[in-house]
KOLBAMI-400026 format. One record per residue (C-alpha): residue in one letter; x negated, y negated, z negated. Coordinates in nm, 2 decimals. Each point is the difference from the previous one (the first is absolute). Layout:
N
+-----+--------+--------+--------+
| res |     px |     py |     pz |
+-----+--------+--------+--------+
|   a |      X |      Y |      Z |
...
+-----+--------+--------+--------+
This chain:
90
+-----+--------+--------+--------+
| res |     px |     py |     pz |
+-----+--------+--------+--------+
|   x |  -8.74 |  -9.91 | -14.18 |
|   x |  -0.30 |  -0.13 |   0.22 |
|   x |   0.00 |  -0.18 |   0.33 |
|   x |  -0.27 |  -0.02 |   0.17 |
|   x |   0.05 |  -0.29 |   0.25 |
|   x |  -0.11 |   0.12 |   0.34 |
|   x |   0.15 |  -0.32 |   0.18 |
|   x |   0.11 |  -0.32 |  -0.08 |
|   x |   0.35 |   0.14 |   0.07 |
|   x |  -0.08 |   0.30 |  -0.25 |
|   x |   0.22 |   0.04 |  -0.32 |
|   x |  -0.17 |  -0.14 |  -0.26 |
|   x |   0.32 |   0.07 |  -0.29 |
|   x |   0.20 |   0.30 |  -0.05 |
|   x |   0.32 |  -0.28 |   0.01 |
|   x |  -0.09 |  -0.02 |   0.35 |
|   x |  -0.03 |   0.38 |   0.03 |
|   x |   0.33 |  -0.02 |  -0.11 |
|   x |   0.11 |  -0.27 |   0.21 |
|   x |  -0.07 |   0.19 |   0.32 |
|   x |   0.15 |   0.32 |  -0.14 |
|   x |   0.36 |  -0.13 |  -0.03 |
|   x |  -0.06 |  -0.18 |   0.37 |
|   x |  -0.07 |   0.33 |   0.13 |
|   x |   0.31 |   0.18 |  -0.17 |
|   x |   0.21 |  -0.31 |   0.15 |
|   x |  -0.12 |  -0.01 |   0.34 |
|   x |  -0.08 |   0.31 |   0.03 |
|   x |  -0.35 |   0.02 |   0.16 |
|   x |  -0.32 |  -0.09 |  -0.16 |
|   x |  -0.27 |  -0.24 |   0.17 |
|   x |  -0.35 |  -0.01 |  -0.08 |
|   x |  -0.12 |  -0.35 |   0.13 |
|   x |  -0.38 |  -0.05 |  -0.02 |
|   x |   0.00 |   0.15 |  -0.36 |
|   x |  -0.28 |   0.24 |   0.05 |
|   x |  -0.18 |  -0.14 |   0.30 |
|   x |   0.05 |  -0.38 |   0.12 |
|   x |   0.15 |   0.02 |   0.34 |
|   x |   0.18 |   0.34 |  -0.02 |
|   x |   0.34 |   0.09 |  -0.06 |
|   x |   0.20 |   0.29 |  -0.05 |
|   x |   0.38 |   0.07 |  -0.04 |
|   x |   0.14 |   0.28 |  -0.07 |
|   x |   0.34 |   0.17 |  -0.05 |
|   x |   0.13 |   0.28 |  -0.20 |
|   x |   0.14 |   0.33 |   0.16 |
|   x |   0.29 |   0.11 |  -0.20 |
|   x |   0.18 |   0.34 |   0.10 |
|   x |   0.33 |   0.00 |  -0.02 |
|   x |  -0.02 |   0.39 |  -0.20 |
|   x |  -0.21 |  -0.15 |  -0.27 |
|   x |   0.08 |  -0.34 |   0.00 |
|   x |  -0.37 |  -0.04 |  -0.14 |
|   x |  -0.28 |  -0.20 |   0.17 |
|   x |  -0.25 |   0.28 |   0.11 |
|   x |  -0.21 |  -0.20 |   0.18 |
|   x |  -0.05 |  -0.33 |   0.20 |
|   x |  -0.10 |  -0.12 |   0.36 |
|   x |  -0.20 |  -0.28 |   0.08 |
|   x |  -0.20 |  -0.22 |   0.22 |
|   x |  -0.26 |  -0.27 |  -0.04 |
|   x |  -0.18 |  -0.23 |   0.23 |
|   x |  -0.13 |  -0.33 |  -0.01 |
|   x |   0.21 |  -0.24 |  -0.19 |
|   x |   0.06 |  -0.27 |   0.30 |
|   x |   0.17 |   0.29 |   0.17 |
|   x |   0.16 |   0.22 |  -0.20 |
|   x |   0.14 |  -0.35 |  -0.22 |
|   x |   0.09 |  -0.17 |   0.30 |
|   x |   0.23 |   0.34 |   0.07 |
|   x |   0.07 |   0.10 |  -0.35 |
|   x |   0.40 |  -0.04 |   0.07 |
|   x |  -0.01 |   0.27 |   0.30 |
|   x |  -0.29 |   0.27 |  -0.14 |
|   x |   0.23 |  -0.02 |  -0.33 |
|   x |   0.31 |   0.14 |   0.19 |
|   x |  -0.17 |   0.20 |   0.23 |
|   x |  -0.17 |   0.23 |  -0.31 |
|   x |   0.34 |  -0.06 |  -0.14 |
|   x |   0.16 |   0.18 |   0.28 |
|   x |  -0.27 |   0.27 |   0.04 |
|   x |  -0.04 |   0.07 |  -0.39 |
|   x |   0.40 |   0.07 |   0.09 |
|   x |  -0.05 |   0.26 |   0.28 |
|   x |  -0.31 |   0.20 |  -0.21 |
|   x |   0.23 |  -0.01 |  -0.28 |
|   x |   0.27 |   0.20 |   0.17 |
|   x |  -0.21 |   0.25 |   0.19 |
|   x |  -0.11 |   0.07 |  -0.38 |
+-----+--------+--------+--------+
């Protein structure tokens, strides 16, 4: 497997990969933080209908990284709780 390093906070091992993988099945939500582009962040949560019980897609925001880290407690529960709401109308 090859990674191209974008950033210095690119994964540069497939252990790390990994890493960030089992962080995102734990916490459930994945961030992105200045992996691609220095200075830009994403994070991103997984909708889940309750008929399926399969991820079918995800919702997200990014931003720059002073704001959306400085917030990262609050956007997490607020796509949390909207991932929630699109889940059941589906």
């Amino acid at each position: 497997m090859l990674f191209e390093k974008k950033t210095e906070f690119s994964f540069s091992t497939k252990e790390q990969l990994l890493e960030d993988i089992a962080f995102v099945r734990e916490q459930g939500y994945a961030i992105n933080n200045q992996r691609y582009e220095k200075g830009m962040v994403s994070i991103s949560v997984p909708v889940i209908p309750k008929t399926t019980r399969l991820v079918e897609f995800a919702i997200s925001v990014s931003g720059p990284s002073t704001r959306l880290l400085e917030g990262q407690k609050a956007i997490v529960s607020e796509l949390l709780e909207t991932a929630g709401k699109i889940a059941g109308l589906i």
